[in-house]
Every structure is written in C-alpha cells, then in structure tokens.
PDB file of N, CA, C and O in Angstrom:
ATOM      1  N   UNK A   1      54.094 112.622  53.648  1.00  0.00           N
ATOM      2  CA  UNK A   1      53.655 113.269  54.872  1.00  0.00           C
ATOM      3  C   UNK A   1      54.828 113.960  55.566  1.00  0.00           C
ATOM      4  O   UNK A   1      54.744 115.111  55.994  1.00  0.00           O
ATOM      5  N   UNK A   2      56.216 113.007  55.680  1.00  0.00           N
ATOM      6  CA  UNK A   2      57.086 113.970  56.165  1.00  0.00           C
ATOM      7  C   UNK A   2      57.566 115.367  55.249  1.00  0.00           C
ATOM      8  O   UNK A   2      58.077 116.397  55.690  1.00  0.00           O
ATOM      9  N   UNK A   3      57.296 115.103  54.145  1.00  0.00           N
ATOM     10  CA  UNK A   3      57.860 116.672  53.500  1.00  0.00           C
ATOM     11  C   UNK A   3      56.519 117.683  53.554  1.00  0.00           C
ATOM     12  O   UNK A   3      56.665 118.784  53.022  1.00  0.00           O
ATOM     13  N   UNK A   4      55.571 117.457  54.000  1.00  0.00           N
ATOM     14  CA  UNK A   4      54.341 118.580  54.372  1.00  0.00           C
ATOM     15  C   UNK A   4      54.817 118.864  55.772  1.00  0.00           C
ATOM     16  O   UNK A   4      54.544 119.960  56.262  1.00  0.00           O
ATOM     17  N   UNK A   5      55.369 118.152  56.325  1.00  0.00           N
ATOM     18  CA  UNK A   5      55.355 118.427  57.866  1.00  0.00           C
ATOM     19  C   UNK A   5      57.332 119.207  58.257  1.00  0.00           C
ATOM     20  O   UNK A   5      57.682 119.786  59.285  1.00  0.00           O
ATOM     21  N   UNK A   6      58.144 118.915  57.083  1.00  0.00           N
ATOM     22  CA  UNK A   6      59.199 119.882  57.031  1.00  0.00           C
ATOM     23  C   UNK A   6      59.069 120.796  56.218  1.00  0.00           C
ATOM     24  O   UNK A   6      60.055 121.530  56.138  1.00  0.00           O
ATOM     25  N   UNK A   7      57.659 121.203  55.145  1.00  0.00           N
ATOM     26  CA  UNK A   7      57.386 122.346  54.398  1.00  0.00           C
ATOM     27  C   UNK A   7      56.883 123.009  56.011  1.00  0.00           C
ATOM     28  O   UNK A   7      57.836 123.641  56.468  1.00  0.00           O
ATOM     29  N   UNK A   8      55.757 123.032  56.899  1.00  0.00           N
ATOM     30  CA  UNK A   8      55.271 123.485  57.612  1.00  0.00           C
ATOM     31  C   UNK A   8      56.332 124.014  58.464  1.00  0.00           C
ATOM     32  O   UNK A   8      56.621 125.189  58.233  1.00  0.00           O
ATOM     33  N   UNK A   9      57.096 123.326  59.558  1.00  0.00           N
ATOM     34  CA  UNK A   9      57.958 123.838  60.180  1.00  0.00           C
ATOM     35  C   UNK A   9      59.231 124.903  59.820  1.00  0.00           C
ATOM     36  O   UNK A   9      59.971 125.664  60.444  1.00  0.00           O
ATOM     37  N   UNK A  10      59.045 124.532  58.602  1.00  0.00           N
ATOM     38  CA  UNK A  10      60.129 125.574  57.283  1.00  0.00           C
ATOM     39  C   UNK A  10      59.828 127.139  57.450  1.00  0.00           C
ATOM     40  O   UNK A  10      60.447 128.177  57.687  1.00  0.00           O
ATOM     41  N   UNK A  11      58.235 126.619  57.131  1.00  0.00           N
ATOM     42  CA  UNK A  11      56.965 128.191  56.604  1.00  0.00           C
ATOM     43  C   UNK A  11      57.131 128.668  58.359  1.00  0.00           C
ATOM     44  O   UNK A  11      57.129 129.894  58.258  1.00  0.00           O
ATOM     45  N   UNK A  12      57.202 128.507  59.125  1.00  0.00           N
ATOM     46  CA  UNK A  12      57.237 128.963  60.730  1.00  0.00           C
ATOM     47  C   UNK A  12      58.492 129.225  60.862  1.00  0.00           C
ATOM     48  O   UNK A  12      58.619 130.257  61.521  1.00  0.00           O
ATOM     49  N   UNK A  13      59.573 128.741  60.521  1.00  0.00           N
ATOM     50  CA  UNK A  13      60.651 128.929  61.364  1.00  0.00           C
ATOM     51  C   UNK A  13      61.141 130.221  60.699  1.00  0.00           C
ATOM     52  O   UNK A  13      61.663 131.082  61.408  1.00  0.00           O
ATOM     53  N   UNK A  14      60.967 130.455  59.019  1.00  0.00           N
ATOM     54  CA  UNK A  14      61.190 131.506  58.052  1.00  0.00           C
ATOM     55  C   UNK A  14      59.754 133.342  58.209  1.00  0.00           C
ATOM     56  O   UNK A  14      59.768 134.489  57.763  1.00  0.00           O
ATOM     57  N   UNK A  15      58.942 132.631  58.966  1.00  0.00           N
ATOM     58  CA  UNK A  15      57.764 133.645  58.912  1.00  0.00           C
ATOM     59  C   UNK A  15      57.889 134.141  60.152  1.00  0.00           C
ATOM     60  O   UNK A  15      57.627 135.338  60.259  1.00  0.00           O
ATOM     61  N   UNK A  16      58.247 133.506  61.218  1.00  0.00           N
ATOM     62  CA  UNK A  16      58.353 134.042  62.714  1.00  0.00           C
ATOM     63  C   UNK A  16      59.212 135.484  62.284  1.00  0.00           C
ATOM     64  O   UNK A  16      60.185 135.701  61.561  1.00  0.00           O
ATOM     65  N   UNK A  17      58.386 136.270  63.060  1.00  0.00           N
ATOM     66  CA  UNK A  17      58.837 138.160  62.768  1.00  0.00           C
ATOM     67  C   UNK A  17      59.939 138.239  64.094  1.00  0.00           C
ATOM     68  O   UNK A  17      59.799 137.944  65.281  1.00  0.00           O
ATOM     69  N   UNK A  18      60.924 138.701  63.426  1.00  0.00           N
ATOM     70  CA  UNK A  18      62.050 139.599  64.307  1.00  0.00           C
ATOM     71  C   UNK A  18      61.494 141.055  65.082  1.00  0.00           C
ATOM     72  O   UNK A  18      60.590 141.692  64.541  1.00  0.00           O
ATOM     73  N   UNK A  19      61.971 141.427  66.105  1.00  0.00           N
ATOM     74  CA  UNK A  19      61.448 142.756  66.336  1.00  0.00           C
ATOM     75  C   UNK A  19      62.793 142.742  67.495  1.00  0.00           C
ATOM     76  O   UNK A  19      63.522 141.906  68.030  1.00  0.00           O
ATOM     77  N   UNK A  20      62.545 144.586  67.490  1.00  0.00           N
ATOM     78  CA  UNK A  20      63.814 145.124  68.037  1.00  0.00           C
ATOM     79  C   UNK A  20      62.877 145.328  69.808  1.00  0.00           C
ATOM     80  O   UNK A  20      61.764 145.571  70.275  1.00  0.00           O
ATOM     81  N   UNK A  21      64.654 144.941  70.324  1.00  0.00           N
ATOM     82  CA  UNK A  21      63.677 145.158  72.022  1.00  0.00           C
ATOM     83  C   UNK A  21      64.033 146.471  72.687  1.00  0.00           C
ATOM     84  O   UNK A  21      65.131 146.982  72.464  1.00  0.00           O
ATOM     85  N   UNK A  22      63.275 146.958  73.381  1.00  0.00           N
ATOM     86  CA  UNK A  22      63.619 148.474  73.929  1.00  0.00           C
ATOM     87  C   UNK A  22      63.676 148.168  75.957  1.00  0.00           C
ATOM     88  O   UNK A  22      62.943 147.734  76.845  1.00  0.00           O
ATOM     89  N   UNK A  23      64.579 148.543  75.844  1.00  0.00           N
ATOM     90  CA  UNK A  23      64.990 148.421  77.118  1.00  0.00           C
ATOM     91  C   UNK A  23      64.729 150.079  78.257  1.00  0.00           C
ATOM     92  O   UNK A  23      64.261 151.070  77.696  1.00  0.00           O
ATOM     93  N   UNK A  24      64.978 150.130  79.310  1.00  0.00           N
ATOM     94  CA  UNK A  24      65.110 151.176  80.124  1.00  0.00           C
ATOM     95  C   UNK A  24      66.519 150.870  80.838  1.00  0.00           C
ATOM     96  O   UNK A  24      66.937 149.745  81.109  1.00  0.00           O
ATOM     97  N   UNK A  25      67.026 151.824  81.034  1.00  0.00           N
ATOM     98  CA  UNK A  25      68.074 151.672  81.797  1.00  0.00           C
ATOM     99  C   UNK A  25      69.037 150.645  82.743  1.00  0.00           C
ATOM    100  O   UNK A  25      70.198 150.288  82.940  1.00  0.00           O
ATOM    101  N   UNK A  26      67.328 150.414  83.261  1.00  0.00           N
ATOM    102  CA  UNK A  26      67.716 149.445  84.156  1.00  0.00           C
ATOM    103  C   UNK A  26      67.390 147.926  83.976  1.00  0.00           C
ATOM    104  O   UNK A  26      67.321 147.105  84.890  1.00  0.00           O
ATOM    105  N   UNK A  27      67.211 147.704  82.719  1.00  0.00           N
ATOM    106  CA  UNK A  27      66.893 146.431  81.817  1.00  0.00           C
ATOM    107  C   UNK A  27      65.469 146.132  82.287  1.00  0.00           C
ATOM    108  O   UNK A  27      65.181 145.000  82.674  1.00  0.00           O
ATOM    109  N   UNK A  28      64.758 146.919  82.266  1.00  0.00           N
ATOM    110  CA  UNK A  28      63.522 146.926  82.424  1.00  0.00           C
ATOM    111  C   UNK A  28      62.990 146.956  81.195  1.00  0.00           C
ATOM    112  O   UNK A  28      63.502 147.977  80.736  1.00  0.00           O
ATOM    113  N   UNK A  29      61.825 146.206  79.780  1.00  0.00           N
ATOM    114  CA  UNK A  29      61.931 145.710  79.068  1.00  0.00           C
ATOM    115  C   UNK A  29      60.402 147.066  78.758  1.00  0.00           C
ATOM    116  O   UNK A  29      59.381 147.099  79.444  1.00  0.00           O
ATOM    117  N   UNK A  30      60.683 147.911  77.697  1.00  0.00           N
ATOM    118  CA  UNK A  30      59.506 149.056  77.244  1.00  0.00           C
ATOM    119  C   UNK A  30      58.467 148.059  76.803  1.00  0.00           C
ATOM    120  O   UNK A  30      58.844 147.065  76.182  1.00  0.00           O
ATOM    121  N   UNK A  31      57.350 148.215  77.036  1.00  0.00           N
ATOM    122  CA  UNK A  31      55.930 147.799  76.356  1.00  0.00           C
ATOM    123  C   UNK A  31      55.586 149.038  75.457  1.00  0.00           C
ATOM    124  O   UNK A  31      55.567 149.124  74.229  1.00  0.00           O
ATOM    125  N   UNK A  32      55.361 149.826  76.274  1.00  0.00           N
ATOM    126  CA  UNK A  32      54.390 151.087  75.756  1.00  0.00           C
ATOM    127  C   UNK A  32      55.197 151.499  74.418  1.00  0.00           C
ATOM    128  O   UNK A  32      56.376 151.828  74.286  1.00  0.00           O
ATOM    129  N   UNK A  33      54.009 151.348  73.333  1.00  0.00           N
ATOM    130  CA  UNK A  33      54.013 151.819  72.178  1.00  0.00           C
ATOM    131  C   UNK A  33      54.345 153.063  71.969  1.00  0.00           C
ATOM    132  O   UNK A  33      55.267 153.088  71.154  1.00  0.00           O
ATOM    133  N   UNK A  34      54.002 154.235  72.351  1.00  0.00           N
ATOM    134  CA  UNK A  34      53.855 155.787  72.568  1.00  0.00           C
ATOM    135  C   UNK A  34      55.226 155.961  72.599  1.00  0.00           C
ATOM    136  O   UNK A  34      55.866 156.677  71.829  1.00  0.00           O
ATOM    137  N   UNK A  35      55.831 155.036  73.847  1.00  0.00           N
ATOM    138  CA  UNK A  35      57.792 155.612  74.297  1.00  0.00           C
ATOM    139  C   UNK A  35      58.519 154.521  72.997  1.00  0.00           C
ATOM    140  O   UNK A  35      59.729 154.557  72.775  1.00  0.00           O
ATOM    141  N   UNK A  36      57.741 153.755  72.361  1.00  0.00           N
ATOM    142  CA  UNK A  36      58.681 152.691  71.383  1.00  0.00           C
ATOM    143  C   UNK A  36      58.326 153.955  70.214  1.00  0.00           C
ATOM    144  O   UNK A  36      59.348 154.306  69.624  1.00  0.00           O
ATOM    145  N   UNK A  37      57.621 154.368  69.972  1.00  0.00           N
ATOM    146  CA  UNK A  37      57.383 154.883  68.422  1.00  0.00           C
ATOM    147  C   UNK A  37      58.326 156.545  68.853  1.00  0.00           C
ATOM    148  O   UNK A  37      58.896 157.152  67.947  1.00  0.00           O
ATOM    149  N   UNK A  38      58.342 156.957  69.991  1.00  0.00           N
ATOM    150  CA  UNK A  38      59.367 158.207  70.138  1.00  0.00           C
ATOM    151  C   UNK A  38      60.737 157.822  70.125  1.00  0.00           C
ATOM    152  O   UNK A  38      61.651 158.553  69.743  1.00  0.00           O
ATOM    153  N   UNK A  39      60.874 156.549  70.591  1.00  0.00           N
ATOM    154  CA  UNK A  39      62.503 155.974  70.131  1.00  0.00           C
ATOM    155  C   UNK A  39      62.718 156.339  68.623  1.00  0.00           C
ATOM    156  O   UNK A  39      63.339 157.235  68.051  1.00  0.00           O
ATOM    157  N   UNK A  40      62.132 155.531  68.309  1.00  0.00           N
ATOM    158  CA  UNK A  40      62.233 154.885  66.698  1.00  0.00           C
ATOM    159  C   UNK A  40      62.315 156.585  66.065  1.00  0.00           C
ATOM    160  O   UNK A  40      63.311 156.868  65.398  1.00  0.00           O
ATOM    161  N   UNK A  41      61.438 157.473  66.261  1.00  0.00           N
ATOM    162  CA  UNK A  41      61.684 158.601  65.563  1.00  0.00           C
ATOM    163  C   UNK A  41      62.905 159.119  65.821  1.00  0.00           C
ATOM    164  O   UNK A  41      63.576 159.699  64.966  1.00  0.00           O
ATOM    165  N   UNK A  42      63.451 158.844  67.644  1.00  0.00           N
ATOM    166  CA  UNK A  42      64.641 159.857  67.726  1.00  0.00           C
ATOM    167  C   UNK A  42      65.906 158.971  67.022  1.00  0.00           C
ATOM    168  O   UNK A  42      66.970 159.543  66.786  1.00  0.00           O
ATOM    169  N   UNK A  43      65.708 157.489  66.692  1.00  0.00           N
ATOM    170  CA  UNK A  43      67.052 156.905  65.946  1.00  0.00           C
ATOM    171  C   UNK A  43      66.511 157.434  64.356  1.00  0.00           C
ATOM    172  O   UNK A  43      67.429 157.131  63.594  1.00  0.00           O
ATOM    173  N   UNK A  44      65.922 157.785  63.938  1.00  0.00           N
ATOM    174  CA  UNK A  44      65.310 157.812  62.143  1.00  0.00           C
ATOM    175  C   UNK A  44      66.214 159.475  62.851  1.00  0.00           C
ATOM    176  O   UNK A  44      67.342 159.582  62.370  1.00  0.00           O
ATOM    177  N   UNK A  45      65.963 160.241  63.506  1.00  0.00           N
ATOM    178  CA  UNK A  45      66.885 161.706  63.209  1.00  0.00           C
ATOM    179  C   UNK A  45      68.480 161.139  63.100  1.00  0.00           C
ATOM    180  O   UNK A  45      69.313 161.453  62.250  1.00  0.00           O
ATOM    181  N   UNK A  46      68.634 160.181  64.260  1.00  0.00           N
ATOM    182  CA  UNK A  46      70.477 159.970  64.158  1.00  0.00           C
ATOM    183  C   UNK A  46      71.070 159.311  63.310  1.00  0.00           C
ATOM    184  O   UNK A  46      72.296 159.208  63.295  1.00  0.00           O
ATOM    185  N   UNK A  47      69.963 158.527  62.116  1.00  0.00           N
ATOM    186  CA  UNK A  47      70.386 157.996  60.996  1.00  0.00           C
ATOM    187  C   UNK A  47      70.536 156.789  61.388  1.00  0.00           C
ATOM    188  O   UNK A  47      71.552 156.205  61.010  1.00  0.00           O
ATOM    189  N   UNK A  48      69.842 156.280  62.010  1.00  0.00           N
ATOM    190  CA  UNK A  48      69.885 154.652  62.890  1.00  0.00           C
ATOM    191  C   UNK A  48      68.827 153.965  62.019  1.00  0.00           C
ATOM    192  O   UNK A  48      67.827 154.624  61.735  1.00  0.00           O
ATOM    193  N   UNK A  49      68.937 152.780  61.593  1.00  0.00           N
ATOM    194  CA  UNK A  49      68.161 151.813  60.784  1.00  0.00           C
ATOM    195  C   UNK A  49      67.355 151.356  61.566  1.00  0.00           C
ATOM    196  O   UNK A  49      68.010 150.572  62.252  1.00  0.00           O
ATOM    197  N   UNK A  50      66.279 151.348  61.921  1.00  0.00           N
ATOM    198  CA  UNK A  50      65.429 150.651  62.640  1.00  0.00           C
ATOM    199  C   UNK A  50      64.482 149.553  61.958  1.00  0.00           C
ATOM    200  O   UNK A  50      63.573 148.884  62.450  1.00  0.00           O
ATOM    201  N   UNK A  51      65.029 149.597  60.588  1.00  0.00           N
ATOM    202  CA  UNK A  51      64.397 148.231  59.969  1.00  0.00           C
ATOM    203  C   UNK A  51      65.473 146.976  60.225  1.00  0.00           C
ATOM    204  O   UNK A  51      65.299 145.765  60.092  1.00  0.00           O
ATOM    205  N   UNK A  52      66.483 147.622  60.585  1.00  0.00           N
ATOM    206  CA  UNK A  52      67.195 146.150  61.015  1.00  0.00           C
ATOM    207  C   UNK A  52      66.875 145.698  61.988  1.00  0.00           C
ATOM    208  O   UNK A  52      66.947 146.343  63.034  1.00  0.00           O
ATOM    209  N   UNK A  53      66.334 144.196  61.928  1.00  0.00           N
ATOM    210  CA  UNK A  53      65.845 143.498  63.200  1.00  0.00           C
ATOM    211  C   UNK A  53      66.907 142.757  64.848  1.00  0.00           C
ATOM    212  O   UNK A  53      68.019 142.232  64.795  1.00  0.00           O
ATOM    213  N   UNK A  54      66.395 142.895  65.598  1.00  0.00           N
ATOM    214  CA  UNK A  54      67.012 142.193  67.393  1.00  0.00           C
ATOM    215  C   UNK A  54      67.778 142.921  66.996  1.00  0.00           C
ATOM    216  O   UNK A  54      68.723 142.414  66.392  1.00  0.00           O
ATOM    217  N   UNK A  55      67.749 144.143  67.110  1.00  0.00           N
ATOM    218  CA  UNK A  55      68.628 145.101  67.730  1.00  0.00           C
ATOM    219  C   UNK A  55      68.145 145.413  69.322  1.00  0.00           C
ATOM    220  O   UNK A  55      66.915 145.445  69.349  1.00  0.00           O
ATOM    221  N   UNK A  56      68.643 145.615  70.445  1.00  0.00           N
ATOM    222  CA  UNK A  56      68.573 145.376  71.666  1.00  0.00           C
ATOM    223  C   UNK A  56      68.719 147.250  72.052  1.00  0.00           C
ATOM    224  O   UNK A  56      69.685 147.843  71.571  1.00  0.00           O
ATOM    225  N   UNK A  57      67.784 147.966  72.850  1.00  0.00           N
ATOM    226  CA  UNK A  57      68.575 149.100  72.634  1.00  0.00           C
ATOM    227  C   UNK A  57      67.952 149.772  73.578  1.00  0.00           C
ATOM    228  O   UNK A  57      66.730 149.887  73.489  1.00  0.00           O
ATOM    229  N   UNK A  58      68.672 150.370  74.704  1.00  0.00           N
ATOM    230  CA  UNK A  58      68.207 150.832  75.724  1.00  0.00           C
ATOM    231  C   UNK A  58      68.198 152.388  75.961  1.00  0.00           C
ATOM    232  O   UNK A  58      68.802 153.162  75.218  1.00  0.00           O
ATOM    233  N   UNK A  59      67.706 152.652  76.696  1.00  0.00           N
ATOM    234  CA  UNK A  59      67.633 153.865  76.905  1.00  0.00           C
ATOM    235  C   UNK A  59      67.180 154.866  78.599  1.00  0.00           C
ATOM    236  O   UNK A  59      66.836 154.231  79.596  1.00  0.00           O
ATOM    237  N   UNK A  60      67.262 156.226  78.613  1.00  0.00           N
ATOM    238  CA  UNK A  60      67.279 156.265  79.567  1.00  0.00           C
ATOM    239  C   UNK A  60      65.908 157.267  79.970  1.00  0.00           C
ATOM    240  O   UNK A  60      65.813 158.226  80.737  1.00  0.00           O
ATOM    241  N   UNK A  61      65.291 156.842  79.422  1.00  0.00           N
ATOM    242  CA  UNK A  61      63.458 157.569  79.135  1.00  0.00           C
ATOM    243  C   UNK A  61      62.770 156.808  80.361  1.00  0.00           C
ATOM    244  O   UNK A  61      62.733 155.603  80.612  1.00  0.00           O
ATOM    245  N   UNK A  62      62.225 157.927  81.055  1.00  0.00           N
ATOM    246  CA  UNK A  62      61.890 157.498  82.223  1.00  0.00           C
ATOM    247  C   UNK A  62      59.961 157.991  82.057  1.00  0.00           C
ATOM    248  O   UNK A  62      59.183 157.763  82.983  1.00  0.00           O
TER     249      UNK A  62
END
C-alpha cells in the first residue's frame, strides 16, 4: 500500500504542468489569453523559447 501511495504522489508531483507567467509592468499578473498568445508570438519573432517553462516575463502592454 505504501508503494501505490509513493507511485501516486510520484505520478502528481512529475505530471503537475509548468507554465510561463506574464506579468504587466506593474506586477500585475496577465490572464487574458488574446495579450498571452500576442506575447508568445512577439518572443517566437525575437527567437525567445517559449517552450521553456516558469519563465516569469513582463511586459509593458497596457
């Protein structure tokens, strides 16, 4: 029983998804999808990896 119950916490601690956070200027934390997916295109022009995950990255999109 304990090795089903450290397989389980294993499968969670390894499956929990990384994601990058988008900030505003004023550490105000982006929701909106629309201004996250125009980021992501303007770092894919500057040659910025956006598959690398907790990258923290602010901006000044108002």
């Amino acid at each position: 029983m304990k090795s089903f119950q450290l397989f389980i916490v294993l499968f969670i601690f390894i499956s929990c998804k990384k994601e990058n956070i988008y900030y505003y200027s004023d550490n105000k934390q982006i929701k909106d999808s629309t201004v996250i997916r125009f980021i992501d295109n303007e770092l894919i022009k500057l040659k910025i990896n956006t598959q690398e995950k907790n990258l923290k990255i602010y901006t000044t999109l108002d």
